[in-house]
C-alpha positions in Angstrom: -25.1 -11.4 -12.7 -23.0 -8.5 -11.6 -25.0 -7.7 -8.8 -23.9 -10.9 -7.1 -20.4 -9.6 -6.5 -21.8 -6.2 -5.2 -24.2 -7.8 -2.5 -21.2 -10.1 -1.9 -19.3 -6.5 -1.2 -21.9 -5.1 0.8 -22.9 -8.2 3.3 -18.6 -8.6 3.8 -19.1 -4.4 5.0 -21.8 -5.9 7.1 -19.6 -8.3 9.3 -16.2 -7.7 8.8 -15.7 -4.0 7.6 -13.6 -2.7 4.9 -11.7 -5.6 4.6 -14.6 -7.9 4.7 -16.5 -6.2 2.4 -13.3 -6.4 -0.6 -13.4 -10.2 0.2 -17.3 -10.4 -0.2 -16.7 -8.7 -3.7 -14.3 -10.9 -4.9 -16.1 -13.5 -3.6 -19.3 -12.2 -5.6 -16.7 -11.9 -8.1 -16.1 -15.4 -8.6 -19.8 -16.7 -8.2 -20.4 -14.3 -11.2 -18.2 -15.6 -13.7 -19.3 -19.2 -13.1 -22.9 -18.1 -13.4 -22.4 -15.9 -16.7 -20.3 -18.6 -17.8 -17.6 -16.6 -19.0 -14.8 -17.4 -17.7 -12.6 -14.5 -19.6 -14.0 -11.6 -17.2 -11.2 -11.0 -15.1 -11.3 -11.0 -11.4 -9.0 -9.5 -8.8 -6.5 -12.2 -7.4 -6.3 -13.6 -10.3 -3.7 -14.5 -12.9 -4.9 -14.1 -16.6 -8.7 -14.1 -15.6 -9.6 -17.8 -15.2 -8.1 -19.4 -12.1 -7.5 -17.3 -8.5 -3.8 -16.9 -8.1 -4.3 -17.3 -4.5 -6.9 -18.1 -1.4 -8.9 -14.8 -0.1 -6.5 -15.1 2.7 -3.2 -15.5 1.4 -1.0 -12.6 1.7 -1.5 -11.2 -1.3 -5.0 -10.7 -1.4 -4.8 -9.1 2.0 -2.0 -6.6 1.0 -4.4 -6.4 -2.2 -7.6 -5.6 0.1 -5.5 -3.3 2.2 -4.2 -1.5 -0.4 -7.5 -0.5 -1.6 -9.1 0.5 1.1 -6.2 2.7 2.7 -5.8 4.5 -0.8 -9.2 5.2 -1.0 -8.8 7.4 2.9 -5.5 8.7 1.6 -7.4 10.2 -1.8 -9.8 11.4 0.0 -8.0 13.2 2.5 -7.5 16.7 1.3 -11.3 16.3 -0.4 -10.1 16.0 -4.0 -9.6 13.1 -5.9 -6.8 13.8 -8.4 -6.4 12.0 -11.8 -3.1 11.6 -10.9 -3.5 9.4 -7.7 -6.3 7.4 -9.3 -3.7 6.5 -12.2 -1.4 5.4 -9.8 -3.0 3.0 -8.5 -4.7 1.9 -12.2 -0.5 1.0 -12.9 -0.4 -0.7 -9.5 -2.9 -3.1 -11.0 -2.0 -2.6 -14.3 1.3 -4.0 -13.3 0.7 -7.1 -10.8 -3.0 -8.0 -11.9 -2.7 -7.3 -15.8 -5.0 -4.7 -17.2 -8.7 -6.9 -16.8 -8.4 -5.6 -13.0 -8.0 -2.0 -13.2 -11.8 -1.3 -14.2 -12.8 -3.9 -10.6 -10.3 -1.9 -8.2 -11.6 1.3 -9.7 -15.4 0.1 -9.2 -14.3 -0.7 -5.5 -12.6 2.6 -5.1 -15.7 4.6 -6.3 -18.0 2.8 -3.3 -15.0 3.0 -0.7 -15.4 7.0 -1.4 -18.8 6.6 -0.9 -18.5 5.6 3.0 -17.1 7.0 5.8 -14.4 4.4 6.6 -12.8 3.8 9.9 -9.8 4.4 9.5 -8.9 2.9 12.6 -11.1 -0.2 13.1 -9.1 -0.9 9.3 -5.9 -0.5 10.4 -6.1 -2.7 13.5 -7.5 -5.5 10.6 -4.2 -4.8 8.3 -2.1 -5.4 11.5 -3.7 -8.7 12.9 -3.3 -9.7 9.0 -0.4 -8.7 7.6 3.2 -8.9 8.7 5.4 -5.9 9.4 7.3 -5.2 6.8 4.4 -5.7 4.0 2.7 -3.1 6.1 5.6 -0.7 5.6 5.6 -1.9 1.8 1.7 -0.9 1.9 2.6 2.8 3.8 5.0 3.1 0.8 2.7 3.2 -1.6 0.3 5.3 0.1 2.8 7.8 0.3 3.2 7.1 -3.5 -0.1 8.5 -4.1 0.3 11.2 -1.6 3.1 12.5 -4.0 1.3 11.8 -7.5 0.1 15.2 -8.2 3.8 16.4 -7.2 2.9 17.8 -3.6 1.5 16.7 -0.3 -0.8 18.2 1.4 -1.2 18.4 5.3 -4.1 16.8 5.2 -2.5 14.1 3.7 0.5 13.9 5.7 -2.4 13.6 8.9 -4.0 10.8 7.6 -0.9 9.0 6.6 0.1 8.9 9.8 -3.3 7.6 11.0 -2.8 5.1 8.9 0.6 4.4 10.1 -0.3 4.4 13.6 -3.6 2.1 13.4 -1.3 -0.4 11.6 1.1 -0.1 14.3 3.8 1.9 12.5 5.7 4.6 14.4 5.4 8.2 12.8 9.1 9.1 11.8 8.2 5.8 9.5 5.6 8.1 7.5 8.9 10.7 7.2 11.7 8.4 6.4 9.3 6.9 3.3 8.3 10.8 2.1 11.7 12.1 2.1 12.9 8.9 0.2 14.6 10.3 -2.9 15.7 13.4 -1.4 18.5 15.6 -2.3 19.8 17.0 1.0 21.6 16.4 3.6 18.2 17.0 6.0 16.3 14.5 3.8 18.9 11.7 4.1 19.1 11.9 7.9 14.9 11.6 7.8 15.3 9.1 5.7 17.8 6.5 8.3 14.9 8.2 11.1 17.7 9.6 13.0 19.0 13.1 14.0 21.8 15.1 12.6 24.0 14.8 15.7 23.7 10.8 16.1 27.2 9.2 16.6 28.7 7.2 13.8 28.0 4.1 15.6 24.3 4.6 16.3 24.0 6.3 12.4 25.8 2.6 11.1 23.4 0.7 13.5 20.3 2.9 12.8 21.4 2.1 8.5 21.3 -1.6 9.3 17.9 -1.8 11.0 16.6 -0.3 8.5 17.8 -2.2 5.5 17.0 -5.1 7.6 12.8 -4.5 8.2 12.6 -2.6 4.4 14.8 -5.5 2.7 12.9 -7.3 -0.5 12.9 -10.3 0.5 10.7 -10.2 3.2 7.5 -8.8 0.8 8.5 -11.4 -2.2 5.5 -13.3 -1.1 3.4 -10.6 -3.0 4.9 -10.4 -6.3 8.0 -9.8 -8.3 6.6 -6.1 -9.0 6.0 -5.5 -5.0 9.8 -7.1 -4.6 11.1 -4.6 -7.1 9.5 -1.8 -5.8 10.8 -2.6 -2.5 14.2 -2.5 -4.4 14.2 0.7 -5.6 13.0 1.9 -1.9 16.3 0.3 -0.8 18.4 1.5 -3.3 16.9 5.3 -1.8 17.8 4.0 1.9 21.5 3.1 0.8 21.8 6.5 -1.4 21.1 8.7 1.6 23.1 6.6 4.0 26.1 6.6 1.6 25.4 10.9 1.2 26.1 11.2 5.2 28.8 9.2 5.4 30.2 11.1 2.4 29.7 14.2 4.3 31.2 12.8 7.6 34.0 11.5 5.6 33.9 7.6 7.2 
């Protein structure tokens, strides 16, 4: 009964876009594995494959159905799709969904590259659904898999800032998150999304905005893995602050 989850997908596509079409599937999803009676298939959203960890509407499951859709116009952007970004987002599931979900999100992702999606008309859904700073957690790891194959390309950079701006995220957001991680001087004022002559005041003000919308307790509502990448994100945020004020000597 596999189909059921596929007409599920398609019908959501239908009536409610991208978006609707990832709840449809899951939907389908579920219907499935009460009518094959197996309750051991594993299902997106869930925990180990028999109950839904959340509603379809929770924030989870929309980060979940965000995430999938955006990857799939950010691996498609330069008109490749690289081993290396499809196996970072097989460990994003890996990791918060356990391993049953990796062969549904790649099933998801092959009919996603299938369509023309809009990028635009999906972006404005992520923003009416999904608060601000788990929409900055989401650009993250789009940038993630912008960087997997160890280079991004301009194509990519252009549709990750799309992205940014249908979700109502401002452009030097897209540069701050790609230079995360950086060595230089250059990198670490991207990073604070300021410019090399700010004043020590603005720079400190600029540092505390910053740890303030990126901060991990504001995406802990989508899992300890999301928190802790969100972590490490602001662990590069306080390394490049600390490098400029090393270099300014305050």
């Amino acid at each position: 009964m596999a189909n059921t989850r596929w007409f599920g997908g398609f019908v959501g596509w239908m009536f409610g876009g991208p978006l609707g079409a990832l709840l449809g599937f899951v939907i389908g999803s579920l219907v499935d594995s009460f009518t094959d009676g197996d309750s051991s298939q594993g299902f997106i959203g869930s925990d180990n494959g028999t109950e839904p960890r959340r509603t379809a509407t929770s924030d989870r499951d929309n980060f979940l159905f965000s995430l999938l859709v955006m990857s799939a116009c950010v691996i498609k952007a330069d008109g490749k799709i690289m081993h290396s970004e499809m196996e970072y987002v097989r460990r994003f599931f890996r990791q918060n969904f356990g391993e049953q979900s990796v062969s549904q999100a790649e099933q998801i992702l092959l009919q996603l590259f299938k369509h023309d999606i809009e990028v635009e008309a999906c972006g404005a859904q992520v923003a009416a659904n999904i608060d601000y700073s788990q929409r900055l957690q989401l650009l993250s790891y789009l940038v993630g898999i912008a960087q997997a194959d160890g280079k991004v390309s301009s194509d990519e950079i252009i549709m990750l800032r799309r992205i940014a701006q249908s979700m109502r995220l401002a452009a030097n957001e897209v540069d701050s998150l790609l230079n995360m991680g950086g060595t230089s001087l250059e990198d670490a004022y991207k990073v604070l999304e300021v410019a090399s002559d700010v004043s020590n005041e603005d720079l400190r003000r600029a540092y505390k905005k910053l740890v303030l919308k990126h901060h991990p307790d504001r995406v802990a509502s989508l899992g300890e893995d999301v928190r802790k990448a969100a972590e490490e994100k602001l662990k590069k945020i306080n390394e490049a602050y600390d490098r400029i004020c090393k270099e300014r000597g305050i």
